[in-house]
C-alpha positions as CSV (number, residue, x, y, z in Angstrom):
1,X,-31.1,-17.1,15.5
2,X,-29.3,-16.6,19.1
3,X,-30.5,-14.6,21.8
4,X,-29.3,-10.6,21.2
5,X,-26.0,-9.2,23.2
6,X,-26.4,-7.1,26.1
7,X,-25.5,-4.2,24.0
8,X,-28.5,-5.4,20.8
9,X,-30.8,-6.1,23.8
10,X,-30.7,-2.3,25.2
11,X,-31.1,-0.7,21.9
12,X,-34.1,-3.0,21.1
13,X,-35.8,-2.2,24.9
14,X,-35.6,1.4,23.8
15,X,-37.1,0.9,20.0
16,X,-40.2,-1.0,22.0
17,X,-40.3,1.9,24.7
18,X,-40.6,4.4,21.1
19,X,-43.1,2.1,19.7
20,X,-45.0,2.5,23.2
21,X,-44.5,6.3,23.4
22,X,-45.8,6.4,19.4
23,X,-49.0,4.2,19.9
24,X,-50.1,6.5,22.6
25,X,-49.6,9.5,20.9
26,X,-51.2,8.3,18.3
27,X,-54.4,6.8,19.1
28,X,-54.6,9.8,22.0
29,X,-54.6,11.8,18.8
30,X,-57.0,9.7,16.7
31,X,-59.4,9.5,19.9
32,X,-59.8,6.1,18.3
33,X,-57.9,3.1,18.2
34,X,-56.9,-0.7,20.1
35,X,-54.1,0.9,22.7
36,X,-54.3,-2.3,25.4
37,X,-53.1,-4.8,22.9
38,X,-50.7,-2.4,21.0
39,X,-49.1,-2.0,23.9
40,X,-48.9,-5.4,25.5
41,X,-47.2,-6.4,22.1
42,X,-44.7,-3.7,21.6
43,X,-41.5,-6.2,23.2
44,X,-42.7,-9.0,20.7
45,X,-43.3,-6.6,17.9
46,X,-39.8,-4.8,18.1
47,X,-38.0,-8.4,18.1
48,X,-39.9,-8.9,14.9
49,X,-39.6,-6.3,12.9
50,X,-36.0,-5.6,14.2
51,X,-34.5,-9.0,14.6
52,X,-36.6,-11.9,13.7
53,X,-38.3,-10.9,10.1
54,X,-36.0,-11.5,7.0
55,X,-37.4,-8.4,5.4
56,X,-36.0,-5.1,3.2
57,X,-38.4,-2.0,4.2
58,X,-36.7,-0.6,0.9
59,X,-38.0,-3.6,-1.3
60,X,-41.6,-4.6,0.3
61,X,-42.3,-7.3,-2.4
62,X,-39.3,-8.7,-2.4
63,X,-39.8,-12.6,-3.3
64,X,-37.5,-13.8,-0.4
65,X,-38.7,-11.8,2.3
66,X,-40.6,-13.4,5.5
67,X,-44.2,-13.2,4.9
68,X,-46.6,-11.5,8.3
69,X,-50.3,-11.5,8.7
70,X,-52.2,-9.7,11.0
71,X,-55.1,-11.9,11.9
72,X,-56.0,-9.7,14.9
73,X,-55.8,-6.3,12.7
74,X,-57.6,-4.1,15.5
75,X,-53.8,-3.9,16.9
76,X,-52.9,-2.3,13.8
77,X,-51.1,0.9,15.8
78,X,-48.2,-1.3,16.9
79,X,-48.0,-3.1,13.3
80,X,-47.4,1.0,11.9
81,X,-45.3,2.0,14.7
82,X,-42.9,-1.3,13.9
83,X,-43.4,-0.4,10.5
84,X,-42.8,3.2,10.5
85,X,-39.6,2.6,12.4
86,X,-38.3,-0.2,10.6
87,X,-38.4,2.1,7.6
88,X,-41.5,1.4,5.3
89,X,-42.8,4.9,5.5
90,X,-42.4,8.4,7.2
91,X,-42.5,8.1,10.9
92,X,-44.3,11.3,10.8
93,X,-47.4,10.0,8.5
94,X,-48.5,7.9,12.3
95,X,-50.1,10.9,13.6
96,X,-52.6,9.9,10.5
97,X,-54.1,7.4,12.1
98,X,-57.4,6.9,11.6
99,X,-57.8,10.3,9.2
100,X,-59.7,10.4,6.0
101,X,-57.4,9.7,3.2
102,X,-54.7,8.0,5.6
103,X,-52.8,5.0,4.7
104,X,-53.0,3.8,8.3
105,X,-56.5,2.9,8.6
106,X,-58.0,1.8,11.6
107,X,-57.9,-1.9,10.4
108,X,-54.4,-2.5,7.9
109,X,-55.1,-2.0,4.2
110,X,-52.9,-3.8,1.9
111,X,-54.1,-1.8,-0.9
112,X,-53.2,1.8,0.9
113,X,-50.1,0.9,2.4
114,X,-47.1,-1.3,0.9
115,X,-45.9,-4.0,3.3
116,X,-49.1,-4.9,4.6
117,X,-49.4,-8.7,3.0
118,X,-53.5,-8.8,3.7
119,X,-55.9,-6.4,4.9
120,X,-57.7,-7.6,8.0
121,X,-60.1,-7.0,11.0
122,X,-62.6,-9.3,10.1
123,X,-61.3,-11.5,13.0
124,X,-60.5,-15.2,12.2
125,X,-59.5,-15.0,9.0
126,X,-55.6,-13.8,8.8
127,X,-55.0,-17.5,9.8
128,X,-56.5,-19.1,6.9
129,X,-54.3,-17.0,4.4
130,X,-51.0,-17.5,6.4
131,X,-51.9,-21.3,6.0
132,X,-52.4,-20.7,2.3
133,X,-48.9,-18.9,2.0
134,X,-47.4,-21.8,4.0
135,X,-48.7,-24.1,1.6
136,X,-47.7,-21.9,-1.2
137,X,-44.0,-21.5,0.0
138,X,-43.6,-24.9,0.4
139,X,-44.8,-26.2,-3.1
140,X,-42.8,-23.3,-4.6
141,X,-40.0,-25.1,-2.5
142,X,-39.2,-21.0,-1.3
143,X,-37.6,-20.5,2.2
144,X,-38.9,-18.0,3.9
145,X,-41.0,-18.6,7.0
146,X,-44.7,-17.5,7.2
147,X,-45.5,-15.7,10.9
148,X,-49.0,-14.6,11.6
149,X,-50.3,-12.9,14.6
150,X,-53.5,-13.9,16.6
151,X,-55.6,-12.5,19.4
152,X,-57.0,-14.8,22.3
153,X,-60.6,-13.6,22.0
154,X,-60.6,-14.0,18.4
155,X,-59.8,-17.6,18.7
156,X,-63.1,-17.7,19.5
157,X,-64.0,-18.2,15.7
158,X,-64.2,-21.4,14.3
159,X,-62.7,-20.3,10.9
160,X,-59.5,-20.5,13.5
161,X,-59.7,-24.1,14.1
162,X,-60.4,-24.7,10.6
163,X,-56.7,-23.3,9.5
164,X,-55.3,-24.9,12.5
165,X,-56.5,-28.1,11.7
166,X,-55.6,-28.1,8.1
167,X,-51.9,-26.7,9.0
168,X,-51.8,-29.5,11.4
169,X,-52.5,-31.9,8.6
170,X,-50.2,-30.0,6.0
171,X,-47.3,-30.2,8.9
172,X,-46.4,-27.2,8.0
173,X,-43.4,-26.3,9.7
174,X,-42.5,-23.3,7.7
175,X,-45.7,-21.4,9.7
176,X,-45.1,-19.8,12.8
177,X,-48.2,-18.3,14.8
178,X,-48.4,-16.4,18.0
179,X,-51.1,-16.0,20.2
180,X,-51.0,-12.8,22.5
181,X,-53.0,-14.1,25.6
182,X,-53.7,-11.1,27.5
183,X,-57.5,-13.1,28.6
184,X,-59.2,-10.0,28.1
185,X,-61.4,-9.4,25.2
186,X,-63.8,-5.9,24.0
187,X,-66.4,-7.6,26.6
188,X,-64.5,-9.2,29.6
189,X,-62.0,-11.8,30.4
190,X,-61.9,-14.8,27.4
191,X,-62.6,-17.3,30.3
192,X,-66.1,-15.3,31.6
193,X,-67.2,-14.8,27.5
194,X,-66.1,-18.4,26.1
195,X,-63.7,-20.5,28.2
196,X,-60.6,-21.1,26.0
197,X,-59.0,-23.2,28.5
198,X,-56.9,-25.4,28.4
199,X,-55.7,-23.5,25.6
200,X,-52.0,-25.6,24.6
201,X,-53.8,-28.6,24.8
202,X,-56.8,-27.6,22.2
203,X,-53.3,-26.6,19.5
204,X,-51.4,-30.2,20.7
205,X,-54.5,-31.9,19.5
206,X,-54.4,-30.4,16.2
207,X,-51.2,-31.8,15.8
208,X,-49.4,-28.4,16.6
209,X,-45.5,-27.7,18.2
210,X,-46.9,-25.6,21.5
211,X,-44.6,-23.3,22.9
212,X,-45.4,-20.8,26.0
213,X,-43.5,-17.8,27.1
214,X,-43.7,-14.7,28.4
215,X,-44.5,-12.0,25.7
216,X,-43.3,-9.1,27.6
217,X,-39.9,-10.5,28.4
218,X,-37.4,-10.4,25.3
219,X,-34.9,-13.3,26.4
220,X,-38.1,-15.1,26.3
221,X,-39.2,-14.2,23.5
222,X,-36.4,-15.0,21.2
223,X,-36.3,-18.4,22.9
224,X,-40.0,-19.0,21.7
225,X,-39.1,-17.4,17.9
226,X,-35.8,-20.1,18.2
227,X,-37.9,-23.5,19.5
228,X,-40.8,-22.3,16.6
229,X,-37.9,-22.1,13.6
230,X,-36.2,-24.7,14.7
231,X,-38.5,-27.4,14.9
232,X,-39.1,-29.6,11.9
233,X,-42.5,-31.8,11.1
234,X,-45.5,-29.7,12.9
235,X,-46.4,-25.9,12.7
236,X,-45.8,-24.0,15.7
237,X,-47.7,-22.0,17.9
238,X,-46.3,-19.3,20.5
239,X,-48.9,-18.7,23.5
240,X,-47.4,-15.3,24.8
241,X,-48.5,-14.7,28.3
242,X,-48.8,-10.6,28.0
243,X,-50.3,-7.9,30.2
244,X,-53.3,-5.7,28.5
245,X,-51.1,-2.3,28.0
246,X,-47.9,-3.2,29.8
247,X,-46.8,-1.3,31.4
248,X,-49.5,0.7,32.3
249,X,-50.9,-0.1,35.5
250,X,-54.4,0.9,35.6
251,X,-54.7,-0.7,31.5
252,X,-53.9,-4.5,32.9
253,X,-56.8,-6.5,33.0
254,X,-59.5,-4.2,32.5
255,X,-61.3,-4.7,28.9
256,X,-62.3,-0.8,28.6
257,X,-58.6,-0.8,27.1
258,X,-58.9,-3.4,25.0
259,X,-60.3,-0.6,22.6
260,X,-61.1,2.6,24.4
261,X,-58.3,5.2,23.6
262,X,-57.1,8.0,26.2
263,X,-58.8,10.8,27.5
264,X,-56.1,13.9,28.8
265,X,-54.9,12.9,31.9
266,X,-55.2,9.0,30.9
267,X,-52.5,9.7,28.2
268,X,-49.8,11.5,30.3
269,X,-50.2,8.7,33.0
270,X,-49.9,6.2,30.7
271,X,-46.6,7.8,28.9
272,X,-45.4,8.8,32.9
273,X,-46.0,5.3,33.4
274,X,-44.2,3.9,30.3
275,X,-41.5,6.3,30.9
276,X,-40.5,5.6,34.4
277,X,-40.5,1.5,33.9
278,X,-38.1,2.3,30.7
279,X,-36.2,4.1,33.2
280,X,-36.1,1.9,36.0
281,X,-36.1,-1.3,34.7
282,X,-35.5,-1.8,30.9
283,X,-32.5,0.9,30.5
284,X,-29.3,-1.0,31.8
């Protein structure tokens, strides 16, 4: 994998700035739903789903494809907009979020919606089955690479430091886990509810490749994916520095939007807002 072109790079800033637009309207629509992290993880999210994953929307049980867990499941609106986009369903059905009889649940369902490798939201746990696949993929000597996303907060749970040691052990080096580290949690800043700190040295004593970047920069972000597929013996952990609903300026670093969705006015700020930094600084 290589960093994408000038011309790859503008097309995938303006599928994250749709993902953006989408998770507003739809949560503003649900009056329920996780819009801080959804945001913050749109830039990562897009270079998954539309650059990193070796995956066929057409064909979502296909044997070969990359295997992703969402441990932190609450962040499920950016997981349908990528989704939706990349082709697994209507882009119409997101306005369903959160309705009776939906697919898109408020947590993901792998029994409602195909694609979805685990239903989660009981935090801690999407960890322990991406080690399992790992394990799995490696004594079926299969290729593909196992990537599971984590929250900050939720690595708060000891069932987290359970996987992580035994992935440590396994060397598993087909696993690739990323961390968005926004330090904001439903109740406060990580540090003021359970210091995490110092956060890459807790992973490099479970015997883990660290790697930190900035989550809401892409050429940064395809360096991280690059260093984690590229190195051999340990698994790999990304700690993506992100902002709490980047762009939105009065989301960053205030826990009410870790899961409080949009009143009115809050939504057309926050789409102004995403709007006029696609404008000024991610479309060139």
């Amino acid at each position: 994998m290589t960093n994408p072109d000038s011309r790859t790079l503008r097309v995938l800033k303006e599928k994250a700035h749709t993902l953006r637009v989408d998770c507003v309207h739809m949560i503003h629509h649900a009056k329920s739903g996780h819009i801080g992290g959804s945001l913050g993880l749109a830039d990562i999210f897009t270079a998954l789903f539309f650059k990193i994953l070796n995956h066929d929307p057409s064909n979502p049980d296909w044997e070969g494809r990359d295997r992703f867990v969402l441990s932190n499941g609450h962040v499920a609106p950016i997981l349908y907009a990528s989704m939706a986009h990349a082709g697994y369903f209507p882009v119409e059905e997101l306005m369903t979020l959160r309705k009776l009889n939906s697919r898109l649940q408020g947590h993901p369902s792998r029994t409602n919606l195909p694609g979805i490798e685990i239903s989660t939201g009981s935090l801690g746990h999407g960890l322990g089955v991406a080690v399992g696949m790992a394990l799995a993929a490696r004594q079926k000597k299969q290729s593909h690479r196992i990537y599971c996303s984590i929250g900050d907060g939720e690595s708060q749970e000891g069932s987290i430091w359970e996987a992580a040691l035994s992935a440590g052990h396994h060397k598993l080096d087909n696993l690739t886990v990323f961390m968005d580290r926004n330090f904001i949690q439903i109740d406060g800043n990580t540090e003021d509810i359970l210091t995490m700190e110092p956060m890459a040295d807790k992973w490099k004593a479970f015997r883990w490749h660290v790697i930190e970047a900035n989550g809401n920069d892409f050429d940064d972000i395809f360096k991280a994916f690059e260093m984690a597929q590229n190195y051999k013996g340990k698994p790999s952990i990304i700690l993506f520095r992100t902002k709490l609903g980047f762009p939105v300026s009065f989301m960053d670093g205030v826990s009410k939007w870790h899961g409080t969705p949009p009143k009115d006015e809050e939504a057309e700020k926050a789409l102004q807002e995403i709007e006029a930094n696609y404008q000024g600084g991610n479309k060139k």
